[in-house]
mmCIF file as gemmi writes it, N, C-alpha and C atoms, coordinates in Angstrom:
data_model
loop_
_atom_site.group_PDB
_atom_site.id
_atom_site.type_symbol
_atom_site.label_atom_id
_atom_site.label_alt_id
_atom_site.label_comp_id
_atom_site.label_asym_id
_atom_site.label_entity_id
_atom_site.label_seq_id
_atom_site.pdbx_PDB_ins_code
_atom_site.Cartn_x
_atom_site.Cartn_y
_atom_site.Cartn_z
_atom_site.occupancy
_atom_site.B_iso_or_equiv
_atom_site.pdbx_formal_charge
_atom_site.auth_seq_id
_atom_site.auth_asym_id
_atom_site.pdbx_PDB_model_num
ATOM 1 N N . UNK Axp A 1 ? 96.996 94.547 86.598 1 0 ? 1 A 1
ATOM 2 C CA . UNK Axp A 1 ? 98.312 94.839 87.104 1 0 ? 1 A 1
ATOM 3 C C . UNK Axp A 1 ? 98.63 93.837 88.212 1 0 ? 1 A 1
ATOM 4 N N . UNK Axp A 2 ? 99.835 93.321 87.913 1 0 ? 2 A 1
ATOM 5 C CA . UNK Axp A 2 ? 100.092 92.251 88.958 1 0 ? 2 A 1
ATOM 6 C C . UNK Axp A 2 ? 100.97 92.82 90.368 1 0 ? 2 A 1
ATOM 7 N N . UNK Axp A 3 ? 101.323 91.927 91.354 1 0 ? 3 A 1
ATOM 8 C CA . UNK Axp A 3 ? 102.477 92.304 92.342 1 0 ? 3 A 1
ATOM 9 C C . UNK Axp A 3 ? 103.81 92.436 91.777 1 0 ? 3 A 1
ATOM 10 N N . UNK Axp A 4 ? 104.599 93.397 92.07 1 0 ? 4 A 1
ATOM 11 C CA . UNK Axp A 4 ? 105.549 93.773 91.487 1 0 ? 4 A 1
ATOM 12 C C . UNK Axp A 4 ? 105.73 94.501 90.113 1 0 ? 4 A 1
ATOM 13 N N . UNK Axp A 5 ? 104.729 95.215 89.822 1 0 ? 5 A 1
ATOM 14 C CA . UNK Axp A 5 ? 104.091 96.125 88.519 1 0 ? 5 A 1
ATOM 15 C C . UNK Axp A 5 ? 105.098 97.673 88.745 1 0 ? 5 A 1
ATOM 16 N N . UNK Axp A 6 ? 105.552 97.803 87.721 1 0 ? 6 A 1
ATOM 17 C CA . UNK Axp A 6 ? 106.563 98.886 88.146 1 0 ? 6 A 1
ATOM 18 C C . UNK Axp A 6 ? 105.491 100.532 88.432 1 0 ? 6 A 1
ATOM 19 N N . UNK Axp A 7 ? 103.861 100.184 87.25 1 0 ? 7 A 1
ATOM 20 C CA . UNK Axp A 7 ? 102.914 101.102 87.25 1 0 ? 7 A 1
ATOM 21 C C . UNK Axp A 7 ? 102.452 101.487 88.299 1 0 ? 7 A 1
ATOM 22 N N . UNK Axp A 8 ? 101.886 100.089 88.966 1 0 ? 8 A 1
ATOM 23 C CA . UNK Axp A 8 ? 101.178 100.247 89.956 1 0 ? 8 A 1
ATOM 24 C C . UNK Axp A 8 ? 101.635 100.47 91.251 1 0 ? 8 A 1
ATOM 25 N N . UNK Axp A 9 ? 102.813 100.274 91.184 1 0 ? 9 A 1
ATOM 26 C CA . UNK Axp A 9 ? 103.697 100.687 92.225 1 0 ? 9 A 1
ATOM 27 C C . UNK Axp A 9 ? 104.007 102.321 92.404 1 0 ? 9 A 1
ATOM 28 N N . UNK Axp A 10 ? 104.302 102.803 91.757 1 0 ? 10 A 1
ATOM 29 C CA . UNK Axp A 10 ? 104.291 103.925 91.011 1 0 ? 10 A 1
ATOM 30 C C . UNK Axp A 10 ? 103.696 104.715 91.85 1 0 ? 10 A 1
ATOM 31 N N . UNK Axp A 11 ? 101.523 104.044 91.036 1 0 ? 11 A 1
ATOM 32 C CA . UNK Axp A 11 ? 100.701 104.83 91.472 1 0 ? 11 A 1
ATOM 33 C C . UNK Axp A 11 ? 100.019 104.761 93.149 1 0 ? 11 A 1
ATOM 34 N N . UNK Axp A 12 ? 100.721 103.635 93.693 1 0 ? 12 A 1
ATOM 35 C CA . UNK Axp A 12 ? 100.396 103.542 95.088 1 0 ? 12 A 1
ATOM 36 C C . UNK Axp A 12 ? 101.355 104.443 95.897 1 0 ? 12 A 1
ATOM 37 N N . UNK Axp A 13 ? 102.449 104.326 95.066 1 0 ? 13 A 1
ATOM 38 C CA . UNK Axp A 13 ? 103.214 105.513 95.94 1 0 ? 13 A 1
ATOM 39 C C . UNK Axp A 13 ? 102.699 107.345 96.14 1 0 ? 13 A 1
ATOM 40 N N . UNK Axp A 14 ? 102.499 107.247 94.694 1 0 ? 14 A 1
ATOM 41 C CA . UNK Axp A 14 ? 101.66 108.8 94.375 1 0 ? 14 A 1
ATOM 42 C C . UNK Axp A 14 ? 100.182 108.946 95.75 1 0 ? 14 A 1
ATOM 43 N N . UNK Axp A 15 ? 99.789 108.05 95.553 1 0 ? 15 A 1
ATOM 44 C CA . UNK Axp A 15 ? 98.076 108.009 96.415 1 0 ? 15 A 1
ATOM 45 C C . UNK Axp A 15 ? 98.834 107.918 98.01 1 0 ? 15 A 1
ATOM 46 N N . UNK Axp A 16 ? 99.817 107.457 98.107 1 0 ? 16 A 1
ATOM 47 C CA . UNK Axp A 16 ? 100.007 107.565 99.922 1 0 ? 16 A 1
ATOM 48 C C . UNK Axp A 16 ? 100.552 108.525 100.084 1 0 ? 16 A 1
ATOM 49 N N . UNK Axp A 17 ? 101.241 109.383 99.31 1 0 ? 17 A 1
ATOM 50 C CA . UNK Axp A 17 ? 102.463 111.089 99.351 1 0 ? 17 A 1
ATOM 51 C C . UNK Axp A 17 ? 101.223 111.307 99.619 1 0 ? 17 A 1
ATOM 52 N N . UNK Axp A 18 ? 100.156 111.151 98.381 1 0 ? 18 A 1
ATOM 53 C CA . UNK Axp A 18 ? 98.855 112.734 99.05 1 0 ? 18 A 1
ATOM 54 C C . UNK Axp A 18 ? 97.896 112.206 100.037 1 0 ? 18 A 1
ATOM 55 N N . UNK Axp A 19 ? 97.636 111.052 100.144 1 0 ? 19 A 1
ATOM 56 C CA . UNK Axp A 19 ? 96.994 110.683 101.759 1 0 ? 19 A 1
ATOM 57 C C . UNK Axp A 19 ? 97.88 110.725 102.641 1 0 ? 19 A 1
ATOM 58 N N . UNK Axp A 20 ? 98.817 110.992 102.883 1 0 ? 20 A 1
ATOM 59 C CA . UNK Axp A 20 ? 100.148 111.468 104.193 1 0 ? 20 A 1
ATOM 60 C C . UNK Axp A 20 ? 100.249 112.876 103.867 1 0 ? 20 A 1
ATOM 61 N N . UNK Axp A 21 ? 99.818 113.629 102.877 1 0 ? 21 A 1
ATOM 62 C CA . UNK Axp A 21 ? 100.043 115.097 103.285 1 0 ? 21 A 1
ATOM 63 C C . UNK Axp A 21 ? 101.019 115.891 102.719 1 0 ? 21 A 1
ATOM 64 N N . UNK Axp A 22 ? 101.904 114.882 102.223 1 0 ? 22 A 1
ATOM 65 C CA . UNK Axp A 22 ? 103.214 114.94 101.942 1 0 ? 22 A 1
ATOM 66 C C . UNK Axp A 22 ? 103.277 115.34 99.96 1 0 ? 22 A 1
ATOM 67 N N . UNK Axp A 23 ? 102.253 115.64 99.772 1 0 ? 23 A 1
ATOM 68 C CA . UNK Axp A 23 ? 101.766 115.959 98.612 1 0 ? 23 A 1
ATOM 69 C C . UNK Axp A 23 ? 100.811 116.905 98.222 1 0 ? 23 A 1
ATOM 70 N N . UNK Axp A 24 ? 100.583 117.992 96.546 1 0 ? 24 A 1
ATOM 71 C CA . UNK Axp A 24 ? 99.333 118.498 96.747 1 0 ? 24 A 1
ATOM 72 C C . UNK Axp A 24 ? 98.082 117.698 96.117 1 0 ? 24 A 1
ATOM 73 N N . UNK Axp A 25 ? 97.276 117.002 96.871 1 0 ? 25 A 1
ATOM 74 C CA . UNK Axp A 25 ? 96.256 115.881 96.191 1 0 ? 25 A 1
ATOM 75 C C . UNK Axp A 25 ? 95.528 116.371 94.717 1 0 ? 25 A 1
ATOM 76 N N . UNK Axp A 26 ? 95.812 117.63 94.635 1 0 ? 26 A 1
ATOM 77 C CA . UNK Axp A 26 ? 95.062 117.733 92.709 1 0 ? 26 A 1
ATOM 78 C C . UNK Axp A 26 ? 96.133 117.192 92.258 1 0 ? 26 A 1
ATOM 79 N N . UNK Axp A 27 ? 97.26 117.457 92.186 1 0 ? 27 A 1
ATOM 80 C CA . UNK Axp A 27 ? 98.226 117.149 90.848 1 0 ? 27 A 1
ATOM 81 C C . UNK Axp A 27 ? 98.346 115.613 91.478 1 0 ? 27 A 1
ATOM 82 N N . UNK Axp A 28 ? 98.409 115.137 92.508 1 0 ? 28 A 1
ATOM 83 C CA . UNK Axp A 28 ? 98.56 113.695 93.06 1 0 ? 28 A 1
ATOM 84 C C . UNK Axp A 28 ? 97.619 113.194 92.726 1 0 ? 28 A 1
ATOM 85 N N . UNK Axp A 29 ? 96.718 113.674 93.018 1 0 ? 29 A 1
ATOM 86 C CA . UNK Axp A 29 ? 95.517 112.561 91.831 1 0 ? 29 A 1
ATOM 87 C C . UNK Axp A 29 ? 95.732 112.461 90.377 1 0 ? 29 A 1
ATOM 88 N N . UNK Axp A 30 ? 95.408 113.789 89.542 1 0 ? 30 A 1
ATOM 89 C CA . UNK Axp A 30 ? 95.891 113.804 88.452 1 0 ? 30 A 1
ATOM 90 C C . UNK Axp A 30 ? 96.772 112.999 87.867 1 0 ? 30 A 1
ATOM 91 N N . UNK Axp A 31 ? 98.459 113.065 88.706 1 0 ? 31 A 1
ATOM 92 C CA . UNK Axp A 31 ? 99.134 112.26 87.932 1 0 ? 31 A 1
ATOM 93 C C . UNK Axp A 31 ? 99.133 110.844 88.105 1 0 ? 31 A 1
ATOM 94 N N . UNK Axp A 32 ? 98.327 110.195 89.029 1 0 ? 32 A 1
ATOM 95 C CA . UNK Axp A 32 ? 97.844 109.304 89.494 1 0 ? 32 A 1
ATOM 96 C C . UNK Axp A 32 ? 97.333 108.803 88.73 1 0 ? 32 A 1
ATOM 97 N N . UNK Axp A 33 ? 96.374 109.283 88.099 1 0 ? 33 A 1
ATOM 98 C CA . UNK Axp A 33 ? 95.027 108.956 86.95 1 0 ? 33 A 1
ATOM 99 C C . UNK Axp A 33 ? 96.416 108.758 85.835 1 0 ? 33 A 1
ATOM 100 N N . UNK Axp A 34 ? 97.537 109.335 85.631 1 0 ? 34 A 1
ATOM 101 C CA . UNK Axp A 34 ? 97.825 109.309 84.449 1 0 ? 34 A 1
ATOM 102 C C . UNK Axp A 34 ? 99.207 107.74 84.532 1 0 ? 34 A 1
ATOM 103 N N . UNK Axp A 35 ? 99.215 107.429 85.879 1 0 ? 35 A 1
ATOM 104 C CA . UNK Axp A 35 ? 100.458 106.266 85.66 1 0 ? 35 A 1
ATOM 105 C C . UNK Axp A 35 ? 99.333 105.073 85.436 1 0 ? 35 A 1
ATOM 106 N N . UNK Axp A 36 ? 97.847 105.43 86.032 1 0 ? 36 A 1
ATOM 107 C CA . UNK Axp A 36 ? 97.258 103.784 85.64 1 0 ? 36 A 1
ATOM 108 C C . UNK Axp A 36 ? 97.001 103.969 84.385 1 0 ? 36 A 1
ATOM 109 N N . UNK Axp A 37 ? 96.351 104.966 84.063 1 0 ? 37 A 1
ATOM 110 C CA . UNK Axp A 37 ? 96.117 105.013 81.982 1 0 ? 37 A 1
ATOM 111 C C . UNK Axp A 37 ? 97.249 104.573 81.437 1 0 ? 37 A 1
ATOM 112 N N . UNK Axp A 38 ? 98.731 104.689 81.903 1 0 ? 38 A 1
ATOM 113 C CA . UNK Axp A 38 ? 99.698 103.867 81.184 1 0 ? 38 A 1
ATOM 114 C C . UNK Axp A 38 ? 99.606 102.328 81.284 1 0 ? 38 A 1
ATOM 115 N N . UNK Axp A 39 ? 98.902 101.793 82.567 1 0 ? 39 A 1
ATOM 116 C CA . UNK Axp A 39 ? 99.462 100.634 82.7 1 0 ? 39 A 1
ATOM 117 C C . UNK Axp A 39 ? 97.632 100.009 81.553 1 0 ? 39 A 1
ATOM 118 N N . UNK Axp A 40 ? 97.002 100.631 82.152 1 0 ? 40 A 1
ATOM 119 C CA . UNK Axp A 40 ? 95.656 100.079 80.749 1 0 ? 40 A 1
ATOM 120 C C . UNK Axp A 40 ? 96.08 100.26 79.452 1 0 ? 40 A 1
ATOM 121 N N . UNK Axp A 41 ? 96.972 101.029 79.21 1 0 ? 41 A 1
ATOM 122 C CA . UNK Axp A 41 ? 97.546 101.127 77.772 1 0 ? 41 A 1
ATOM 123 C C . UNK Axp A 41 ? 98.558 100.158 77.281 1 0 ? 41 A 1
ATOM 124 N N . UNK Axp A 42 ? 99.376 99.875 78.554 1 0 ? 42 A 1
ATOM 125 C CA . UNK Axp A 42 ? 100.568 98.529 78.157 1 0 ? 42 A 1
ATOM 126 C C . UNK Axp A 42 ? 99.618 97.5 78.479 1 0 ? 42 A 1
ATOM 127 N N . UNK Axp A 43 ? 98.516 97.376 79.517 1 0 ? 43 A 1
ATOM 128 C CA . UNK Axp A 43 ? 97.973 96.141 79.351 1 0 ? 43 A 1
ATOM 129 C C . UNK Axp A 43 ? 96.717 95.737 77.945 1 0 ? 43 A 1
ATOM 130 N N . UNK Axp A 44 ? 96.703 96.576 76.989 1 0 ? 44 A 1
ATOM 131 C CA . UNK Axp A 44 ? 95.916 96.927 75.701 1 0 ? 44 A 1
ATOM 132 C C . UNK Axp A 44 ? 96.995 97.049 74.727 1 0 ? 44 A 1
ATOM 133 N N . UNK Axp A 45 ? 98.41 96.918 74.864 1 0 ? 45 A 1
ATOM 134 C CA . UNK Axp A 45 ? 99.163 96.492 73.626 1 0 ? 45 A 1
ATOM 135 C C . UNK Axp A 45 ? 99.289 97.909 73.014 1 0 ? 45 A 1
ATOM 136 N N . UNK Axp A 46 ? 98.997 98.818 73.587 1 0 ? 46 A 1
ATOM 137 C CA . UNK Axp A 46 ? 99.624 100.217 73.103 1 0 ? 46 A 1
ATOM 138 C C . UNK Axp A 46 ? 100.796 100.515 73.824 1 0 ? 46 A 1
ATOM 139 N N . UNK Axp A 47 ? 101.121 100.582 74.539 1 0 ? 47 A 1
ATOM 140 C CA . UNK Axp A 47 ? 102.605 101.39 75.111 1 0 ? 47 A 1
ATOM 141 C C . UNK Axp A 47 ? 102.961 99.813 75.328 1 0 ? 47 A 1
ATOM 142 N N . UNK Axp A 48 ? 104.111 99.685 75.548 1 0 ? 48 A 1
ATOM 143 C CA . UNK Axp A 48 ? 105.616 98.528 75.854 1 0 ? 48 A 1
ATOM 144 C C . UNK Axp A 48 ? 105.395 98.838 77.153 1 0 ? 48 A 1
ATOM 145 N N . UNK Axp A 49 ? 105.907 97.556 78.272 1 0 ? 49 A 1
ATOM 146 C CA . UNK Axp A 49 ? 106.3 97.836 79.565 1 0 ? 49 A 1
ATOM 147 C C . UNK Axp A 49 ? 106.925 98.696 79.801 1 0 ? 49 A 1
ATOM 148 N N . UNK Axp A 50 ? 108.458 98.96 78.976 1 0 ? 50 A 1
ATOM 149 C CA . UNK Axp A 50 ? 108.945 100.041 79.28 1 0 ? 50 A 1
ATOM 150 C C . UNK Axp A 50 ? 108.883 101.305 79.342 1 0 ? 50 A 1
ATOM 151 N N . UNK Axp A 51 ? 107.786 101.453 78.356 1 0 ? 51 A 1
ATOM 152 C CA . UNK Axp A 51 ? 107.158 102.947 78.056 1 0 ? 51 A 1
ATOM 153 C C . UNK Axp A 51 ? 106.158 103.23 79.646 1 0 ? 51 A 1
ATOM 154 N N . UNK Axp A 52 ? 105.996 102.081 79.502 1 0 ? 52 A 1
ATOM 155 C CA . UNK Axp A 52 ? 104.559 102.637 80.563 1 0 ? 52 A 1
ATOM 156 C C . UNK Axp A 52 ? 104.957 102.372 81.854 1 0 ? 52 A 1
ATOM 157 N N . UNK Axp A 53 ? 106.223 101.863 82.025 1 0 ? 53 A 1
ATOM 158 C CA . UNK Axp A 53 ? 107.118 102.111 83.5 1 0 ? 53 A 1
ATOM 159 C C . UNK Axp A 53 ? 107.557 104.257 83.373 1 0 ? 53 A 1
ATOM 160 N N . UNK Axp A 54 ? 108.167 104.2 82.152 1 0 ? 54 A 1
ATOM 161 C CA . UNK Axp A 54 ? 108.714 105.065 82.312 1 0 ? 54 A 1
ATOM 162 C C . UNK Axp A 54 ? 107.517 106.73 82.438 1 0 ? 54 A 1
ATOM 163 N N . UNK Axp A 55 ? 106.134 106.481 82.262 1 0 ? 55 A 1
ATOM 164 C CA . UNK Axp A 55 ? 105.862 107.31 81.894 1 0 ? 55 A 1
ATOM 165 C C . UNK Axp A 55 ? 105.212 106.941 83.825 1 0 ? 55 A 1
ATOM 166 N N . UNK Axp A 56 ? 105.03 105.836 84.347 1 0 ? 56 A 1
ATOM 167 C CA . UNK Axp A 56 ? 104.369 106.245 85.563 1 0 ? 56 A 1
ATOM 168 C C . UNK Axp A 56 ? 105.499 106.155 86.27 1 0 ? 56 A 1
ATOM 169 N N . UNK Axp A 57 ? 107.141 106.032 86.469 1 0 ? 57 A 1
ATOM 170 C CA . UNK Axp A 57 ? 107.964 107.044 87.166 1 0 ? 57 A 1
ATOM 171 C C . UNK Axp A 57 ? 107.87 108.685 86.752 1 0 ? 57 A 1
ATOM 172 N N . UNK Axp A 58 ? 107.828 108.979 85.665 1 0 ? 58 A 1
ATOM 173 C CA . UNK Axp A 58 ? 108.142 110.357 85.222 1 0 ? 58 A 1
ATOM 174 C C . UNK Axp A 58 ? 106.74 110.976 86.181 1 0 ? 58 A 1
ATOM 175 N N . UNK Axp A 59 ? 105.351 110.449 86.179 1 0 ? 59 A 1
ATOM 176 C CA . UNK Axp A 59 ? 104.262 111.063 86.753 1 0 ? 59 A 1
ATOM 177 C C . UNK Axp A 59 ? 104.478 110.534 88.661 1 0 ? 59 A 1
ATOM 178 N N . UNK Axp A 60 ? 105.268 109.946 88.878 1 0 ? 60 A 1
ATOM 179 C CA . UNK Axp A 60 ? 105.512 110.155 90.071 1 0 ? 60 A 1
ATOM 180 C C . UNK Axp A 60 ? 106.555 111.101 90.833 1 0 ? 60 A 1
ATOM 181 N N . UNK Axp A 61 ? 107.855 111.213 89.999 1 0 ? 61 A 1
ATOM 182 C CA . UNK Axp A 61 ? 108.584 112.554 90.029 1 0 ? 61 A 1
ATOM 183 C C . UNK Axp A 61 ? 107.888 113.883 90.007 1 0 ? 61 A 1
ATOM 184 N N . UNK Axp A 62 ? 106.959 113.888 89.353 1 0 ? 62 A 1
ATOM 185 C CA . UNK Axp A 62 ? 106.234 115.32 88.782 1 0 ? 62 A 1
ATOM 186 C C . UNK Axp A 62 ? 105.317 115.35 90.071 1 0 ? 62 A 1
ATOM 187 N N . UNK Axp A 63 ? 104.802 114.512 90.61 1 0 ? 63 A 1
ATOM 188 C CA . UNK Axp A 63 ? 103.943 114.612 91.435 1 0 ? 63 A 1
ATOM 189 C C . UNK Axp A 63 ? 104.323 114.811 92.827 1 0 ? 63 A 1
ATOM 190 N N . UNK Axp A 64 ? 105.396 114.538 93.183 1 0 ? 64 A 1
ATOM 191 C CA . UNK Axp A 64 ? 106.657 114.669 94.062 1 0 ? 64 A 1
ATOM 192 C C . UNK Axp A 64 ? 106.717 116.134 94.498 1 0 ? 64 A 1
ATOM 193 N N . UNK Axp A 65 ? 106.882 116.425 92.999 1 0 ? 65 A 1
ATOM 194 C CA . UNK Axp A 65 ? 107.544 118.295 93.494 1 0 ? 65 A 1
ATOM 195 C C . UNK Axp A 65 ? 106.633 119.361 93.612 1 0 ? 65 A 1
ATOM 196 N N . UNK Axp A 66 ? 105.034 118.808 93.613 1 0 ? 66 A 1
ATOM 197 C CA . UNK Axp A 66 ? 104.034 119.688 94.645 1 0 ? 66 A 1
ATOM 198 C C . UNK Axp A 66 ? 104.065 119.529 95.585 1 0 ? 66 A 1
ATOM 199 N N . UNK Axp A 67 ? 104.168 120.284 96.491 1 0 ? 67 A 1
ATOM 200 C CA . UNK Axp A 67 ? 103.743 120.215 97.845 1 0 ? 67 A 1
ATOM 201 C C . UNK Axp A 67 ? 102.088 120.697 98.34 1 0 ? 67 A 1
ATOM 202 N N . UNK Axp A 68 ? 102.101 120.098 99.403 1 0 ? 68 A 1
ATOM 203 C CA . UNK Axp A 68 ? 100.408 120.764 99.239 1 0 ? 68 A 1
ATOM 204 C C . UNK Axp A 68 ? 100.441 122.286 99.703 1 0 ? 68 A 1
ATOM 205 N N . UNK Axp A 69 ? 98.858 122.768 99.01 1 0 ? 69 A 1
ATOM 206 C CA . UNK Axp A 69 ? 98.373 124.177 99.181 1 0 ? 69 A 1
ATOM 207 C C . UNK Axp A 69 ? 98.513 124.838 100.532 1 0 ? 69 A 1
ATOM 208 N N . UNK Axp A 70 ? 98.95 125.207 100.185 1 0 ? 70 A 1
ATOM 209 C CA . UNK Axp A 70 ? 99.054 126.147 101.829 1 0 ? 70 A 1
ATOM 210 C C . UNK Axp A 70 ? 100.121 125.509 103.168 1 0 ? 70 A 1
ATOM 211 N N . UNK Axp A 71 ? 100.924 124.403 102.327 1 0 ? 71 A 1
ATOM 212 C CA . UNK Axp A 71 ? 102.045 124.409 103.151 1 0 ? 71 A 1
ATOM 213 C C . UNK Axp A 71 ? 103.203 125.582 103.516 1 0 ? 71 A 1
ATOM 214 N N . UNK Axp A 72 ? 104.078 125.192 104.619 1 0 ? 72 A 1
ATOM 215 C CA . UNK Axp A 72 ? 104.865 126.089 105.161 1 0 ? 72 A 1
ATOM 216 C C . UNK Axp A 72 ? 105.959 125.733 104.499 1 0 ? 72 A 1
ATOM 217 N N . UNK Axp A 73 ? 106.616 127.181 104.383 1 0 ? 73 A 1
ATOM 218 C CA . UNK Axp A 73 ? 108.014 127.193 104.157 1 0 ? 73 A 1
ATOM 219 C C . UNK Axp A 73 ? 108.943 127.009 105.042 1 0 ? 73 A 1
């Protein structure tokens, strides 16, 4: 994955929400694990860039709307 990788961008954003707190780190890892398996998959000629942009925004949205365990309302 190079600089300016829409994946890896993605998944660095996901990994700093749940190292800032600002996330719940199971599903932030989880979906984490799942925007780089896209980008090993577009970089292996299975998914298109676009697929595998779109599938590590969609796992950064999703990962977004946990908050962590035992946060306040």
């Amino acid at each position: 994955m190079s600089p300016g990788d829409p994946v890896a961008a993605a998944a660095a954003r996901i990994q700093a929400a749940w190292e800032g707190g600002r996330i719940c780190r199971l599903s932030g890892a989880g979906l984490r694990a799942r925007a780089l398996e896209a980008g090993r998959l577009r970089d292996a000629g299975v998914l298109s860039p676009e697929a595998a942009a779109g599938v590590a925004a969609a796992a950064e949205n999703v990962a977004l709307a946990f908050e962590p365990l035992g946060a306040r309302r």
